[in-house]
C-alpha positions as CSV (number, residue, x, y, z in Angstrom):
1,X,106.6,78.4,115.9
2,X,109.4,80.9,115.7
3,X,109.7,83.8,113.5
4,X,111.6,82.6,111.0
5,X,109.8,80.2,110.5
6,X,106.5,82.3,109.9
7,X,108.9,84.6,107.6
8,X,109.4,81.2,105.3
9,X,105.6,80.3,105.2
10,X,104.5,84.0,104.8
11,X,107.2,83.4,101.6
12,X,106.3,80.3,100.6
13,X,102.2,81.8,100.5
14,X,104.0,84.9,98.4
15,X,105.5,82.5,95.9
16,X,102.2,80.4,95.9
17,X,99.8,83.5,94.7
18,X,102.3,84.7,92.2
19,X,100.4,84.7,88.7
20,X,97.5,83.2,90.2
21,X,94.3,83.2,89.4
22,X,90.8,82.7,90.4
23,X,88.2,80.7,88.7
24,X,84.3,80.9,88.6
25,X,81.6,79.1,87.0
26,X,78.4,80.9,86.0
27,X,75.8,78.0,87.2
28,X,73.1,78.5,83.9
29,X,75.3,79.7,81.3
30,X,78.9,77.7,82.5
31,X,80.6,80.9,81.2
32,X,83.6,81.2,83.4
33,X,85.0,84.2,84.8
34,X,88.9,84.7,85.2
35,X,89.5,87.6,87.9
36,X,93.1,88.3,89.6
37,X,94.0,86.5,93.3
38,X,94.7,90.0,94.8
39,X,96.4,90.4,98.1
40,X,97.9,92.9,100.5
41,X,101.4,92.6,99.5
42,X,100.8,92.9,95.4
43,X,101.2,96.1,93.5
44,X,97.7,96.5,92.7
45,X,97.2,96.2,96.3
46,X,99.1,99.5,96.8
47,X,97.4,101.0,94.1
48,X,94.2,100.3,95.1
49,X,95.2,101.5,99.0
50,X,96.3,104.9,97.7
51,X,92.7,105.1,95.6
52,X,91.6,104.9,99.2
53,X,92.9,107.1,100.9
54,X,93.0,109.6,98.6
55,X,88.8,109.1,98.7
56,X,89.4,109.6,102.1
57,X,91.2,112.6,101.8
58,X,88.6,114.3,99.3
59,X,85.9,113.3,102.1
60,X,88.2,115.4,105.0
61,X,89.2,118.3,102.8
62,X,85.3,118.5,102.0
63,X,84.1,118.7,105.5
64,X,86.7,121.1,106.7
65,X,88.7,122.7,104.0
66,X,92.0,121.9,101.8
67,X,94.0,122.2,105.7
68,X,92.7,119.8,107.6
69,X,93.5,120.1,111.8
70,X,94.5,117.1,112.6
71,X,95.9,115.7,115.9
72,X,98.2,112.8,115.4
73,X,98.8,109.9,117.6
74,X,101.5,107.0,118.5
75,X,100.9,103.9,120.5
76,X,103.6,101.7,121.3
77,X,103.5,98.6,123.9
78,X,106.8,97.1,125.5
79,X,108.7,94.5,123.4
80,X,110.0,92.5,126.5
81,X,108.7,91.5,129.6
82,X,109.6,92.7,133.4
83,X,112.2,89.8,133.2
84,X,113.8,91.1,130.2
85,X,112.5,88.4,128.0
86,X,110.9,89.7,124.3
87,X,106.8,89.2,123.9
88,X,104.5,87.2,122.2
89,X,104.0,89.4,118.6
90,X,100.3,88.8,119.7
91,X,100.7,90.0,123.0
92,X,102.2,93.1,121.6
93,X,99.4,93.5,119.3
94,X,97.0,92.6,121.7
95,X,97.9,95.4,124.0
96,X,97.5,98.1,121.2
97,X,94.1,96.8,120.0
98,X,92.8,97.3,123.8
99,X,94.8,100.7,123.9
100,X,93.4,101.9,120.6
101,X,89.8,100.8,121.9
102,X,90.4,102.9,124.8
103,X,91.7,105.8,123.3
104,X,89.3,106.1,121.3
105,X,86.8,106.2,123.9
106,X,89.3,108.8,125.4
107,X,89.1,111.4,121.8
108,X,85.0,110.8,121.6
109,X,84.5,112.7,125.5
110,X,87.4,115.1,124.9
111,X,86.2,116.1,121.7
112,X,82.2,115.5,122.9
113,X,80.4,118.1,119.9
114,X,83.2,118.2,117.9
115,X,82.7,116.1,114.3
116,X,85.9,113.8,114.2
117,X,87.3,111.1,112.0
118,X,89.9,109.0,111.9
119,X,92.4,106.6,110.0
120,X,94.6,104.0,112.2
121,X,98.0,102.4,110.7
122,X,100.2,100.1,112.0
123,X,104.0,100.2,110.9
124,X,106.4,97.7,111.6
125,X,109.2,98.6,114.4
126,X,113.0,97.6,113.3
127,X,112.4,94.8,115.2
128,X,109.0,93.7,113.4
129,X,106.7,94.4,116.7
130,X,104.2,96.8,115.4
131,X,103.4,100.4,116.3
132,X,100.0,102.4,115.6
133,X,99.9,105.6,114.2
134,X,96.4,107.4,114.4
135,X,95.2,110.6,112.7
136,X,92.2,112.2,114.3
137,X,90.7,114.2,111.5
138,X,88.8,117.2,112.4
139,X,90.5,118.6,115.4
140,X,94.4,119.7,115.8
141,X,94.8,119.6,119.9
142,X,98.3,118.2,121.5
143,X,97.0,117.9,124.8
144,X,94.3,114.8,123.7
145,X,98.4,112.5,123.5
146,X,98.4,113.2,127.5
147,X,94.2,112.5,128.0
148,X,95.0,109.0,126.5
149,X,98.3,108.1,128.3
150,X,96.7,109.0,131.7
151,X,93.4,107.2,131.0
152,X,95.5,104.2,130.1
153,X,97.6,104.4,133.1
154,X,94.9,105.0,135.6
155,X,92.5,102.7,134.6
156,X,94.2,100.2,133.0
157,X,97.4,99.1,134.2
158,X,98.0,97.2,137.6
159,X,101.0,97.9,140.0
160,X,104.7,95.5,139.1
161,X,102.6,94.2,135.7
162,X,103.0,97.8,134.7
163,X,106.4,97.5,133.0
164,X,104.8,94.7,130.7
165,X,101.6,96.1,130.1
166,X,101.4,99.3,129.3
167,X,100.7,101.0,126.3
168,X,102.2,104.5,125.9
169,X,101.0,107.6,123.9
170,X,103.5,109.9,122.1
171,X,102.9,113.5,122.8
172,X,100.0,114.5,120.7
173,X,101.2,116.3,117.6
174,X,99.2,119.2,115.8
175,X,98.9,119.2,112.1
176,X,97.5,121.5,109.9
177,X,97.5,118.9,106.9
178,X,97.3,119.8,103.1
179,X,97.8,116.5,101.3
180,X,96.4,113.7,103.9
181,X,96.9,110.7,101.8
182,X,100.6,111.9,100.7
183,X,101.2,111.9,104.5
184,X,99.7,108.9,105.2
185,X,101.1,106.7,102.4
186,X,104.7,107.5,104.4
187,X,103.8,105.4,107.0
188,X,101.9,103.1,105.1
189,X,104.4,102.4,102.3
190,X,106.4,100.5,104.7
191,X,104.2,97.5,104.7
192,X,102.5,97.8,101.3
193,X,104.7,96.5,97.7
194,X,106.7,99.3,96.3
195,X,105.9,100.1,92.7
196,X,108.1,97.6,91.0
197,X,109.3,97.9,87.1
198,X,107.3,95.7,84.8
199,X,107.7,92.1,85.3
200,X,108.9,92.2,89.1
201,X,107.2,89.7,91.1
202,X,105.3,90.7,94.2
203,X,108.1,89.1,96.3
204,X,110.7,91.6,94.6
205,X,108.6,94.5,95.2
206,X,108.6,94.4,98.6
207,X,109.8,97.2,100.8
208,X,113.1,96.9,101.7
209,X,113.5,98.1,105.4
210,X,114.3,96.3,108.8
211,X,111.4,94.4,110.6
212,X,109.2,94.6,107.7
213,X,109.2,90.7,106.7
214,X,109.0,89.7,110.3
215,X,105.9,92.4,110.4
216,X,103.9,90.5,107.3
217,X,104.3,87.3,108.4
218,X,102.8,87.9,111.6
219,X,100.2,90.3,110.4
220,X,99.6,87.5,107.7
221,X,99.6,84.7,110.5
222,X,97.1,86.7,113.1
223,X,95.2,87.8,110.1
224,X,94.9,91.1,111.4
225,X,93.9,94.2,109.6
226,X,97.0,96.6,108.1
227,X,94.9,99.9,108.4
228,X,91.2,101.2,109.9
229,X,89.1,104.1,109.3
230,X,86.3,105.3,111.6
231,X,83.0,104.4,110.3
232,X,82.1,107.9,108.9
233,X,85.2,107.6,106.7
234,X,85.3,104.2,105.8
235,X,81.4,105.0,104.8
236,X,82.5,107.7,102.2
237,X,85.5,106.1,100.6
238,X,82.8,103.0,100.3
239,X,80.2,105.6,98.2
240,X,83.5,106.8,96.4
241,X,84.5,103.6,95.0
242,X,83.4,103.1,91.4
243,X,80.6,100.9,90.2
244,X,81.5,97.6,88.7
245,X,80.1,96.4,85.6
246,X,78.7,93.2,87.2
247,X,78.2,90.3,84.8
248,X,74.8,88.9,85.2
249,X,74.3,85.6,86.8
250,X,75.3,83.4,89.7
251,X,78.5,83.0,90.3
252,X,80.5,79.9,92.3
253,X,84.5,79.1,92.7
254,X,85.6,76.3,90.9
255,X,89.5,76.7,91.3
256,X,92.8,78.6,90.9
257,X,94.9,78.4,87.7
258,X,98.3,80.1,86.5
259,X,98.9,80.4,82.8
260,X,95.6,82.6,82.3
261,X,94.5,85.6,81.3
262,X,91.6,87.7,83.1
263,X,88.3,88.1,81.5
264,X,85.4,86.1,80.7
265,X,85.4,82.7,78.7
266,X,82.5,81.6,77.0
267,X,80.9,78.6,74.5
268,X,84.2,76.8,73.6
269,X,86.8,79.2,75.2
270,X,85.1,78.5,78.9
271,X,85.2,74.2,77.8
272,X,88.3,74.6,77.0
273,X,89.5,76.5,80.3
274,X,87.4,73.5,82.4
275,X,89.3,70.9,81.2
276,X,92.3,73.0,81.6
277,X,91.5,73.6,85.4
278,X,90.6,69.7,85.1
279,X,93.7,68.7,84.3
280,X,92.5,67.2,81.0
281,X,94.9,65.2,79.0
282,X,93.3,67.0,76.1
283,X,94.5,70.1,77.0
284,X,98.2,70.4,77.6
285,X,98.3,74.1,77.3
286,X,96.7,77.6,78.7
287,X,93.9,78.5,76.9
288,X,93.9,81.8,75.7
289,X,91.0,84.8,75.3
290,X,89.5,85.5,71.7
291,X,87.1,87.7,71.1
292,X,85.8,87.4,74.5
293,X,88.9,89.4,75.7
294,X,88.1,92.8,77.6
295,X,91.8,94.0,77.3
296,X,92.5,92.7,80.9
297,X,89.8,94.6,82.5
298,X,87.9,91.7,84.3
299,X,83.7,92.5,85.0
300,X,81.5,90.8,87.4
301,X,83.0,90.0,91.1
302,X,85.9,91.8,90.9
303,X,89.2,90.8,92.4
304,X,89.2,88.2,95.1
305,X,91.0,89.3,98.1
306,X,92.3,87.8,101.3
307,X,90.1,88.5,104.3
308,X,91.4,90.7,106.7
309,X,93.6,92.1,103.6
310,X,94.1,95.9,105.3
C-alpha cells in the first residue's frame, strides 16, 4: 500500500472514533458502564500526555534538583537507499529501534555509577520518516553523541550497505533544564492534537505541519509506540497517576455506541441503553443519564485506549 492510501484509512479510523463510545456490561448487576473511546490523536490524549510528563518531571527535579543535567540526543536513519530510491517507513523505523537499543547500551557503560533516566520521542521529518529525540536525565555530557555514533558505526554497519544502513547521532547537546516537560511537549506537540476550541473534532485539531499526517498513519499502521521512558521513570509517573474510583464488579465489552453520554446506567436507564446498542425498534433515540449522571466523570475502568497508543 502507498502512503496515501494509509493517510485515507488512518482518516477514515479518525472519523470512525469521533463521538464514540465504549460499552460494558456488569455480568451480576447488568448495570452498564459508558467510558470515552480515547486515542492518541484526541485532545484528552494530549492532556493526559502532558499529566505525564509533567509527573515525570516532578520525579527528575526530585532526584537531582529544579536544573536537571541533561544530555540530549538525535537519531536519524537515511530516507533513500544507495540507489537513490526512498525506504520502506518500517525500514526507517526499524533502523532507529536497533540504534536506540544500542545506544542505550552505549549511555549505561559510559555513565556505569552514574543514576540516569530517560524519555525517547519520535517526531515526524517534513517528509513523514521519523526521527528520535532522547533525553538522558541525570547527566549533561556532549561527548556521550560521539560514544553512540562510533559504537554504531563500528559494530554495526557493513562496508557499501553503509549508506543505507546507518543510523547517525547528532552531537550530544548539554542541558541544564528547568522545565522538562515544557521542553519536551515542543517536540512532542507535533504529533499529539492541538488544543482545539470547543466543539472541534479530533480531525480539526490536528497539528498542522508537513509530514505529520503521513507520520500518524504509519505510526497508526506499524502500531508503534509515540514516546518511551526508562523503566525507573515510567515506574514513578505510574505511582503518580491518581487512583480511580473503580466501580465494583466484573466488567465485559458489549459494544460501541455514538449518541451517549459517559457514566453509569442502571435498572431501567442501563435496559434502555441495551436495546439501544441492540438496535431495538423500541428505541429510536439515545438514551440519556438521570440521576445516575456523575457530571461526565466516568468511574470504574477508565478510558479505553488503543494499544500501543504512546
Amino acid at each position: 500500500n502507498t502512503v496515501g492510501e494509509g493517510v485515507e484509512a488512518w482518516e477514515e479510523y479518525l472519523d470512525a472514533k469521533e463521538n464514540q463510545m465504549l460499552v460494558m456490561e456488569e455480568e451480576e448487576s447488568g448495570d452498564h458502564l459508558v467510558v470515552p473511546h480515547e486515542h492518541r490523536w484526541s485532545a484528552d490524549y494530549r492532556r493526559r500526555t502532558y499529566a505525564r510528563l509533567k509527573a515525570a518531571e516532578r520525579h527528575v527535579t526530585g532526584k537531582w534538583g529544579e536544573t536537571v543535567p541533561t544530555t540530549m540526543l538525535t537519531l536519524t536513519a537515511p530516507h533513500k537507499d544507495a540507489s537513490g530510491d526512498y525506504r520502506a517507513f518500517t525500514s526507517v523505523l526499524s533502523d532507529l529501534k536497533e540504534g536506540w537499543n544500542k545506544a542505550r547500551d552505549v549511555i549505561a557503560r559510559e555513565t556505569e555509577g552514574v543514576e540516569t533516566e530517560y524519555l525517547a520521542v519520535y517526531e515526524p521529518h517534513a517528509t513523514g520518516y521519523p526521527h528520535l529525540h532522547v533525553l538522558v536525565f541525570g547527566v549533561a555530557r556532549p561527548s556521550l553523541g560521539e560514544k553512540v555514533a562510533e559504537y554504531w558505526v563500528d559494530r554495526y554497519v557493513e562496508g557499501a550497505s553503509r549508506e543505507a544502513q546507518d543510523v547517525t547521532v547528532k552531537r550530544g547537546r548539554s542541558l541544564q533544564l528547568e522545565s522538562p516537560a515544557a521542553y519536551l511537549m515542543k517536540y512532542l506537540s507535533k504529533s499529539l492534537a492541538r488544543e482545539g476550541s470547543e466543539g472541534a473534532t479530533d480531525r480539526q485539531s490536528l497539528p498542522s505541519i508537513a509530514g505529520y499526517r503521513g507520520f500518524s498513519a504509519m505510526m497508526w499502521a506499524t502500531g508503534k509506540r509515540t514516546y518511551s521512558m526508562s523503566e525507573g521513570l515510567s515506574e514513578a509517573v505510574a505511582e503518580s497517576a491518581p487512583e480511580s474510583e473503580g466501580a465494583e464488579g466484573t466488567w465485559k465489552y458489549i459494544g460501541t455506541v455514538s449518541g451517549v453520554e459517559a457514566g453509569l446506567y442502571t435498572g431501567e436507564e442501563a435496559e434502555r441503553l441495551g436495546k439501544y446498542l441492540a438496535g431495538s425498534a423500541n428505541q429510536r433515540t439515545p438514551p440519556r443519564q438521570g440521576r445516575d449522571a456523575h457530571n461526565g466523570r466516568v468511574d470504574g475502568p477508565g478510558p479505553a485506549r488503543d494499544p500501543g497508543q504512546y
